[in-house]
N, C-alpha and C positions, 0 to 999 in steps of 0.2 A: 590157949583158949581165947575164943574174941569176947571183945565186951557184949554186954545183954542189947546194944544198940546198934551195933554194927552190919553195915550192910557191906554184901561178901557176894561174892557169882561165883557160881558151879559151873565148871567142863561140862558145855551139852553134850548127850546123847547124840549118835549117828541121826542128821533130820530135828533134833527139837531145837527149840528156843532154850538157851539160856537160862537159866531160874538165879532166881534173885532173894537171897536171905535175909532175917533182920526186921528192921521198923521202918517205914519210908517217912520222910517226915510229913506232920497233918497236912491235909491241905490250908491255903490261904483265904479260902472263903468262909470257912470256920470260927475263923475272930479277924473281924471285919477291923478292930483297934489294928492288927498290925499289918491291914489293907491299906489302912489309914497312912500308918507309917508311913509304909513303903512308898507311898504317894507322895508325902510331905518329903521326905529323903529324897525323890527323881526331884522334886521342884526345885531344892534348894541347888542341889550339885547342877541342874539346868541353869539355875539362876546364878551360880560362880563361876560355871563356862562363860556364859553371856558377858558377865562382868569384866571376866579375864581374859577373851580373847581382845579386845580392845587397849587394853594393858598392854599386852605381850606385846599389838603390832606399835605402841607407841613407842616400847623400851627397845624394839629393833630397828625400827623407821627412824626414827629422831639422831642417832649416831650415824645411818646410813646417809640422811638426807645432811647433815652436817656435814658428812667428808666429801661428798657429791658438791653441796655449795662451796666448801671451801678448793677443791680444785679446780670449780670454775672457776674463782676469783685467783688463783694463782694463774689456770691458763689465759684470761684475760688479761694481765700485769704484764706476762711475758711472752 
């Protein structure tokens, strides 16, 4: 038996749509608090990308640019 919440789709009929069993969840304009949220949550993870993509290219630039400069100064020596 499924649970009392459970959303579940029926084999259509020859020609219909699909039917759809269950609770769907509320909509989001209903409690504007977790509009809120969900807005505060895109800002920060926006705001962790931001911060981290500037990381990522210093922690793979800076050993790049290291072995770059250090084989020029070996093919200048020799």
């Amino acid at each position: 038996m499924l649970p009392r919440n459970a959303i579940y789709f029926t084999l259509p009929a020859a020609g219909r749509e699909p039917a759809i069993g269950g609770q769907a969840k509320p909509d989001s304009r209903s409690n504007p608090l977790r509009n809120i949220l969900g807005l505060i949550d895109d800002a920060v993870c926006l705001l962790l990308v931001v911060l981290a993509f500037p990381l990522v290219i210093l922690l793979i630039g800076t050993p790049v640019a290291l072995l770059v400069r250090l084989l020029i100064e070996l093919g200048q020596r020799f």
